[in-house]
N, C-alpha and C positions, 0 to 999 in steps of 0.2 A: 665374415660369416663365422670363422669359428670364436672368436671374441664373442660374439652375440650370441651362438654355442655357448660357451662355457659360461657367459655370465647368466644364461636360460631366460636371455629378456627378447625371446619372440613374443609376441601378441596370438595371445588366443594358441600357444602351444604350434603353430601350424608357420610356416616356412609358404611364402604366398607367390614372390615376384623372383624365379630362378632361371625362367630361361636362358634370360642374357648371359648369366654364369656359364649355360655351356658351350654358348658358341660364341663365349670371348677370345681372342685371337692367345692370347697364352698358353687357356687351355686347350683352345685345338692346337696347337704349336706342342706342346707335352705330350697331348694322348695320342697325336701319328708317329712321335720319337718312342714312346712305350711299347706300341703297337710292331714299328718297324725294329726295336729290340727282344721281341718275341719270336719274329721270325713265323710265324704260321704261315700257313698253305694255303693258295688262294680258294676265295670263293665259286658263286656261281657264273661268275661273271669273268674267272680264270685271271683277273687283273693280280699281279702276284707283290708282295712289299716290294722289291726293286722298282716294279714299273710305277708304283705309286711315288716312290721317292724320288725318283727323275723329274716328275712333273708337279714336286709338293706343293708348288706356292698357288700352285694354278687349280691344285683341288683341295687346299683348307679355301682358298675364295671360293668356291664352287659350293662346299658344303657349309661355309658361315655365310652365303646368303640364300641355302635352299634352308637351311635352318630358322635365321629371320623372319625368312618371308614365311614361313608353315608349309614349303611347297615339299621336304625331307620326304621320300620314303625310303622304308627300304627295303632291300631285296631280300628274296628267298636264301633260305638257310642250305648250302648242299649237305647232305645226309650222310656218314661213311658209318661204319659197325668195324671198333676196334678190341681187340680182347680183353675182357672181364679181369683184374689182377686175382687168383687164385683160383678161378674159375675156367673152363672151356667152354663157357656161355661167352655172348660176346655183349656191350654196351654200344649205343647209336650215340654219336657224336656229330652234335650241327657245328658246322665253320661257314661264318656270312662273309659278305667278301669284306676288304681291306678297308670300306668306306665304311662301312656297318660297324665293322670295331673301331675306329677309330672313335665315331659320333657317339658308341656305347661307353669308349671310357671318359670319353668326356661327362659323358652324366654322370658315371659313375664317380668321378670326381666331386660332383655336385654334392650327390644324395647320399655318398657313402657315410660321411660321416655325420649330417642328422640323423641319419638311423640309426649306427651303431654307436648314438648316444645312448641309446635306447635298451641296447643289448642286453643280454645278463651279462653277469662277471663268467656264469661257468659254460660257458659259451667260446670257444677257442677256434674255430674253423674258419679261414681267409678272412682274419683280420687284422689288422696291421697290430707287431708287437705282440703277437701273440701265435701258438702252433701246436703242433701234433704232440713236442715235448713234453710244454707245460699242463695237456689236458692227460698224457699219459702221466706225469707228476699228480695233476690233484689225483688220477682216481689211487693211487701206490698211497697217499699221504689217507685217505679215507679207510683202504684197509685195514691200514697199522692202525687207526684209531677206533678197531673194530666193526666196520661196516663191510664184511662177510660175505650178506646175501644179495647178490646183481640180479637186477633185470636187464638180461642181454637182450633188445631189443632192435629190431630189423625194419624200415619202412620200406615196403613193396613197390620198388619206380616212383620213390621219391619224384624226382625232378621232372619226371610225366605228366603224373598225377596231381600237382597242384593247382585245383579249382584257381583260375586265372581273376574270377568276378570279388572272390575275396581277398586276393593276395593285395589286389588295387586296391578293399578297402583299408588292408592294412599300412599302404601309405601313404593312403588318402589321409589317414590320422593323426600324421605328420608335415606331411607337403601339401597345398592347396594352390599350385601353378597347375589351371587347366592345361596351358599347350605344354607342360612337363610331363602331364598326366598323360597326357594324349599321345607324346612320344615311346610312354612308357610302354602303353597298351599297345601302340605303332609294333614294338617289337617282341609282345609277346605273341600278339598274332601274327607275327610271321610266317609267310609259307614254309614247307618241308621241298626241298626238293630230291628226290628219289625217285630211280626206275624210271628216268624220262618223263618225270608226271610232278607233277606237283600239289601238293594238297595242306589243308590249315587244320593244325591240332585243335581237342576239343581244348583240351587242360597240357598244362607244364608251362616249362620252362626250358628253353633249348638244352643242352649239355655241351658245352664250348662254347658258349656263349659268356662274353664280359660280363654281362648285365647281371648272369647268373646268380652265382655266389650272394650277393647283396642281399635278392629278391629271394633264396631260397633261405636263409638265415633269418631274414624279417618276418616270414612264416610262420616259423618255428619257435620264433621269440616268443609269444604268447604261450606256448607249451614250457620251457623255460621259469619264464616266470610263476605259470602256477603249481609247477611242482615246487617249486622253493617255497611260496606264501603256503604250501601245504606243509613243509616242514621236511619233503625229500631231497634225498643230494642228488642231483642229475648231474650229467659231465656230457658236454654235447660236444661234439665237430662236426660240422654241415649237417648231413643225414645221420650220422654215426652216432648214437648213444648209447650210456647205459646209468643206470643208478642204482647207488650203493643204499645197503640198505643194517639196520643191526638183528633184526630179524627176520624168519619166513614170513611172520604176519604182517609186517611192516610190506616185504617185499610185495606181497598181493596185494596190498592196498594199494603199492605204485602202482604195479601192471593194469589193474582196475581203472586207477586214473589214467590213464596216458590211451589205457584201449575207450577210455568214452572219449577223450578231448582226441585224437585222432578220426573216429567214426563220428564225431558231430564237423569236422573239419575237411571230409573226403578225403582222407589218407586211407591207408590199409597197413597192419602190422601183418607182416611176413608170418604163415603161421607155424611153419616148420623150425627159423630161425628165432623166433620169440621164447623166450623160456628164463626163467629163476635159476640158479645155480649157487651154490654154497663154494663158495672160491678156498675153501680148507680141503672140499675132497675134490671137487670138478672143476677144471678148467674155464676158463671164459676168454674170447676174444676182442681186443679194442685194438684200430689202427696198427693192426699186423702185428702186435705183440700178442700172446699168450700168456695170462698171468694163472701163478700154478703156485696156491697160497703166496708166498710172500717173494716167489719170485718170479722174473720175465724172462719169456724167450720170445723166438721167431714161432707166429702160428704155423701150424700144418702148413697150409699151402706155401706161404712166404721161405719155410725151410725147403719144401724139394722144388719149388724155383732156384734157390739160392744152389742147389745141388746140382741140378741140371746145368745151372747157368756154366758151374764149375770144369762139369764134364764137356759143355759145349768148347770152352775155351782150351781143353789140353787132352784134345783127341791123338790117338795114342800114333797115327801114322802123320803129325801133323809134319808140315814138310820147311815150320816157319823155325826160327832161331829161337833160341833161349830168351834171347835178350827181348824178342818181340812179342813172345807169348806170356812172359811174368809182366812186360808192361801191360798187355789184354786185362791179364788179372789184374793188375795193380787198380787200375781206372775205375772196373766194373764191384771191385773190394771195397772202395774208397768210401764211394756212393754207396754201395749196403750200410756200410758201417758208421757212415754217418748218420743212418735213420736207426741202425739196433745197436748203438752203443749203450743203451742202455741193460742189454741182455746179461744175463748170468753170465761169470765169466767163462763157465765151462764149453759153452757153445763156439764162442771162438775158436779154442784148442783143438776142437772136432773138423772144423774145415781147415784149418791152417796144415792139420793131418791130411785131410783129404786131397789137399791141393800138391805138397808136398809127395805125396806117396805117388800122385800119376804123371809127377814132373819128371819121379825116378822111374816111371817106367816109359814112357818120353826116351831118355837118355838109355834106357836099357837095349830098347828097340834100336836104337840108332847105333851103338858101340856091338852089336848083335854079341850080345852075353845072355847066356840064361842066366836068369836071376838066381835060379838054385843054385849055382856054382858059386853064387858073392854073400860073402857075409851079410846081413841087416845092415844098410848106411855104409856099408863098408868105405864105396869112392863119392857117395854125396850125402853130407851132415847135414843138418840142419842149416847150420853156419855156412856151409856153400852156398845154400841159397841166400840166406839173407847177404851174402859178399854180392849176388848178381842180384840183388836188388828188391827181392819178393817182400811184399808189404807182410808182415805177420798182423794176423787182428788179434791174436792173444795181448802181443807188445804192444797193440796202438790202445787195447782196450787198459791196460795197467798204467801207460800212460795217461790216458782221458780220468782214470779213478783217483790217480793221483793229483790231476788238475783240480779235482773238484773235492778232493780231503776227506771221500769218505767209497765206503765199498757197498 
């Protein structure tokens, strides 16, 4: 397959005879090992990854010949609503059971990469060799070369809202396996199950759902493409985008296009969160960075998480050791800072303070001294800390700048 990929000697552009692909015994052998290294939560049917692994051999036979035979369905999707990141709105998350994903990555297997032959290049969202980084990188590399004015723009319940009868013909235009096709549509009509009831979406596409990501991408692809053959810089991850623009009037002309090719599409741009910005005086947000001219931080929301998270972990009567509370921190630092290492470096040194200051009062509580009585740092330095182990993200970040040879 990818051979005949890359050498783009399909007949007639179109990928015809795939089913076998996915319920050949390797690839179910792979995608229940994928599946059972994700670890998720069981479905509707409460079957959980342990009890599926117990019994694997006996239900990849089970599912490579309900697959064969056309007899596969599959079950309802159970419903849960988990919190919004920056938000105290919440987002609904389908989880199908254990069999469901497994038969999904196996397509996903198939289809993923005739599609995202397809893709644009500025197109960065779950796909292999590619991430959040490198699309925070192009848009950094468009401003320096003058492209100023964003259109921040918002799709309203994306993953809801995608007209189901188009998305299929978008990969009808590439795949032509009716019983692929048939699987495909299998699981976008999937039932909801919620509140003891069950019922069938008009439009979308689950949200935890494998299939997702692929199906939500191939969308959107056609959006992609024609702001490029117009001559705009787009920068997309899944739902997430924005485009750079060198002027206001350039910028309008994007927002123009994107609100007709959206509204001929049944999407909806978000009307509160849609708007142009001049990135020299007003801020704009991509993927939980803030860029504030020519530099990054942590947006609003992502900073008083990060603040909170801090005060969560070094509550001032905590009754845990030293050594177990800087490891708390260490773990939940690590993981920040591997996604905002890119930030200005000032921002570090503001929590590294923060964390610091309530470790000493931590310790202050406990040796019961009024702190007005002790000089500033007097019995814990800096250097105390980092002796008992505290991650500093000023230090990891001077490090990480010097890995990569530039500030």
């Amino acid at each position: 397959m990818l051979s005949t990929l890359l050498g783009n000697k399909v007949r007639g552009g179109k990928w015809h005879t795939l089913i076998d692909k996915v319920f050949d015994t390797l690839n179910l052998f792979c995608s229940v090992h994928k599946v059972q290294g994700k670890k998720g939560a069981a479905g509707i049917d409460r079957q959980t990854v342990e009890h599926f692994a117990e019994h694997e051999r006996q239900e990849l036979q089970h599912l490579q010949d309900q697959l064969r035979q056309g007899t596969y369905i599959p079950s309802p999707v159970r419903r849960v609503w988990i919190p919004k990141p920056g938000s105290s709105d919440k987002r609904p998350l389908g989880i199908p059971t254990v069999r469901d994903r497994v038969v999904q990555t196996a397509v996903v297997h198939v289809i993923e990469p005739i599609l995202d032959a397809t893709f644009h290049d500025r197109s960065y969202g779950f796909r292999h060799g590619r991430g959040c980084h490198q699309a925070l990188r192009c848009v950094e590399e468009l401003l320096a070369t003058g492209h100023v004015y964003v259109v921040d723009a918002d799709l309203k319940g994306y993953f809801d809202t995608i007209p189901k009868d188009r998305l299929l013909e978008i990969v009808q235009q590439s795949i032509s396996d009716r019983r692929l096709l048939g699987l495909i549509k299998q699981f976008l009509d999937q039932g909801i199950f919620e509140d003891l009831r069950t019922w069938t979406p008009e439009s979308g596409v689950p949200q935890g759902a494998v299939l997702s990501p692929v199906l939500a991408n191939a969308y959107l692809n056609p959006l992609d493409h024609r702001m490029s053959e117009n001559g705009f810089q787009m920068v997309r991850y899944a739902d997430d985008f924005v485009i750079l623009c060198r002027t206001q009037a350039e910028a309008e002309a994007a927002l123009a296009d994107v609100r007709t090719w959206v509204e001929q599409h049944g999407l909806t741009l978000h009307p509160e969160k849609t708007h142009i910005v001049d990135s020299r005086v007003t801020s704009f947000s991509f993927l939980g960075y803030s860029f504030r001219g020519k530099l990054r931080f942590p947006r609003k929301q992502s900073h008083e998480k990060r603040v909170d998270r801090i005060r969560e972990q070094t509550p001032r009567k905590s009754g845990d050791s030293l050594e177990t509370i800087i490891q708390r921190i260490n773990q939940s630092a690590q993981g920040w800072f591997n996604f905002y290492r890119h930030c200005h470096w000032s921002i570090f040194r503001k929590y590294d303070e923060m964390v610091r200051r309530r470790l000493r009062r931590i310790l202050l509580k406990r040796h019961r001294r009024n702190p007005k009585h002790l000089p500033r740092h007097h019995r814990w330095t800096n250097a105390y800390f980092t002796e008992c182990g505290l991650l500093s993200l000023n230090a990891a970040h001077m490090r990480f700048v010097q890995s990569i040879g530039t500030y």
